[in-house]
C-alpha positions as CSV (number, residue, x, y, z in Angstrom):
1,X,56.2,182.1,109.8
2,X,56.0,184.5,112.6
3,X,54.2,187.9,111.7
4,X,57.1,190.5,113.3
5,X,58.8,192.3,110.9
6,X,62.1,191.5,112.1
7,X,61.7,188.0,111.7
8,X,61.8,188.0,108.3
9,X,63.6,190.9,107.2
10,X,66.7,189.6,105.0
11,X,69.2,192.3,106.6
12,X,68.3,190.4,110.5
13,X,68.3,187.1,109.1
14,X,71.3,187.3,107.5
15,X,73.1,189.4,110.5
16,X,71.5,186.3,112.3
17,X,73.5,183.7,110.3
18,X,76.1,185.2,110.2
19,X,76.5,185.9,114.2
20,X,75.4,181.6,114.2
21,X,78.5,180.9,111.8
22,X,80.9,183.1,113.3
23,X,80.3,183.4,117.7
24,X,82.4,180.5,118.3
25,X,85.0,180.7,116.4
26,X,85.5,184.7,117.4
27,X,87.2,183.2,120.7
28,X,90.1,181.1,118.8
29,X,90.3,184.4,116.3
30,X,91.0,186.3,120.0
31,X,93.5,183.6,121.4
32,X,95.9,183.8,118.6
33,X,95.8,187.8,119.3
34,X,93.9,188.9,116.6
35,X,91.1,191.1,116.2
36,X,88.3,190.0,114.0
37,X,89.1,192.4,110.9
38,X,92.9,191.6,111.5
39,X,91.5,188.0,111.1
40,X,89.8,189.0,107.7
41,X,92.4,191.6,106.4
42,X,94.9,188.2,106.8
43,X,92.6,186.0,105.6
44,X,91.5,187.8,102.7
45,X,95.4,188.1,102.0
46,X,97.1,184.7,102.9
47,X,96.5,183.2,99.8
48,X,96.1,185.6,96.9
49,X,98.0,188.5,95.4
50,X,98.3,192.1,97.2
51,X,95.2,194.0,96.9
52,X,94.9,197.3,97.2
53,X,93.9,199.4,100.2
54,X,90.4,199.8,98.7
55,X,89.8,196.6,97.2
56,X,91.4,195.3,100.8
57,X,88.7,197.5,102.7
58,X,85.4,196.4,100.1
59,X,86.8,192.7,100.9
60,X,86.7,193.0,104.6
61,X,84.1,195.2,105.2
62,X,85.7,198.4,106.5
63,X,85.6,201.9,105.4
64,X,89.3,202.6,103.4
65,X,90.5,205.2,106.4
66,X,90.0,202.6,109.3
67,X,91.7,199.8,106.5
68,X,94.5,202.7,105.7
69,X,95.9,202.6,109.7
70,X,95.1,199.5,110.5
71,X,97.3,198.1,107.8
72,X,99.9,200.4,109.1
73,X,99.9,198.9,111.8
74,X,99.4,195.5,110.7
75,X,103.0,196.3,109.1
76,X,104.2,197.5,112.0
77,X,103.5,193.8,113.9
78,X,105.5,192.1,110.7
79,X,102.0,190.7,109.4
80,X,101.8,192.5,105.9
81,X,103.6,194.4,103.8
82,X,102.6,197.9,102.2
83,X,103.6,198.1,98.2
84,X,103.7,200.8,96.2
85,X,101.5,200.0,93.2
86,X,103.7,200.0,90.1
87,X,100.7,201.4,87.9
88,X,99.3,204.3,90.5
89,X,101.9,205.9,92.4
90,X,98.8,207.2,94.5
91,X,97.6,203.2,95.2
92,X,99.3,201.4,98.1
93,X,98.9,197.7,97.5
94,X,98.9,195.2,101.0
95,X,100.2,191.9,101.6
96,X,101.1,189.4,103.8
97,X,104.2,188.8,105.1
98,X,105.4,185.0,105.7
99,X,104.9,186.1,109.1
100,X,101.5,186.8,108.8
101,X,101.2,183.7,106.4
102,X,102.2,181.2,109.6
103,X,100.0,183.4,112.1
104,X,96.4,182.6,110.1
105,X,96.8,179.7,108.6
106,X,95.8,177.3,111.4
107,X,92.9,179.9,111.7
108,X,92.1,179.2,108.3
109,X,92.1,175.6,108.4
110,X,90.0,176.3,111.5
111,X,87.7,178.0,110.0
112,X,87.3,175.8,107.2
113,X,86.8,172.5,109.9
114,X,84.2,174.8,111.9
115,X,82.3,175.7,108.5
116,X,82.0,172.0,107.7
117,X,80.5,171.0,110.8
118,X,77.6,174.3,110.8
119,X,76.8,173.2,106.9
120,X,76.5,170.0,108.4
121,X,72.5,171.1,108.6
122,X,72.5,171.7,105.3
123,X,72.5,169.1,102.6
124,X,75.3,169.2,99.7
125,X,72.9,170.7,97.1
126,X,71.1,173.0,99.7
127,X,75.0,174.1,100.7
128,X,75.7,175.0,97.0
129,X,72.3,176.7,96.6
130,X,73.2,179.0,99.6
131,X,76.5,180.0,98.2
132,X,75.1,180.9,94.9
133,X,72.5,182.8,96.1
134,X,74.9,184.7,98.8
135,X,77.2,185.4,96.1
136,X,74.2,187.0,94.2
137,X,72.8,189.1,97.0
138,X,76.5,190.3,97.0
139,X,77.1,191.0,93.9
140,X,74.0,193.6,93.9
């Protein structure tokens, strides 16, 4: 264990994993003309029910005023739709369209192959560990 603070503090490691996990796949993320928080907002979306713009923005770790134009113009391209919230007038809800739907989902399945083969280091139980205690850490 090295004696530099860096090298140990949770906030680098974790930056550090996640920079491991995600460098390579960034490029196919870029090739099918996305940036990489279009990549999450569609992610985040493909498969689950409209969120709001503030639930959308804590998902994908952006601040709600970047999230707010960037899903306008995400509608804009045909990749989501903006709802108004049938509870809170004030509360736009954001989904995907089918368009955006088609556009991720080989980026998904991607992603999922590409995850795979980098917990390939990791053994089964050591995977499940991680994930717990990320979800933890994340949880505050």
């Amino acid at each position: 264990m090295s004696d530099r603070f860096i090298d140990n503090y949770l906030g680098h490691l974790l930056g550090q994993a996640n920079y491991a996990v995600y460098k390579d796949f960034d490029d196919h993320v870029r090739a099918a003309g996305l940036s990489p928080v279009e990549w999450r907002v569609l992610a985040t979306l493909h498969d689950g029910e409209p969120l709001t713009v503030g639930q959308l923005a804590r998902e994908v770790l952006s601040k709600q005023p970047t999230l707010t134009k960037l899903a306008q113009r995400m509608a804009e391209q045909g990749w989501v739709a903006l709802l108004a919230d049938a509870h809170d007038q004030r509360c736009t809800r954001v989904a995907a369209t089918a368009a955006g739907r088609r556009l991720v989902k080989p980026l998904v399945e991607e992603a999922r192959q590409y995850e795979a083969r980098i917990l390939r280091t990791l053994g089964p139980g050591e995977t499940r560990v991680l994930r717990r205690l990320l979800e933890k850490l994340a949880a505050g």
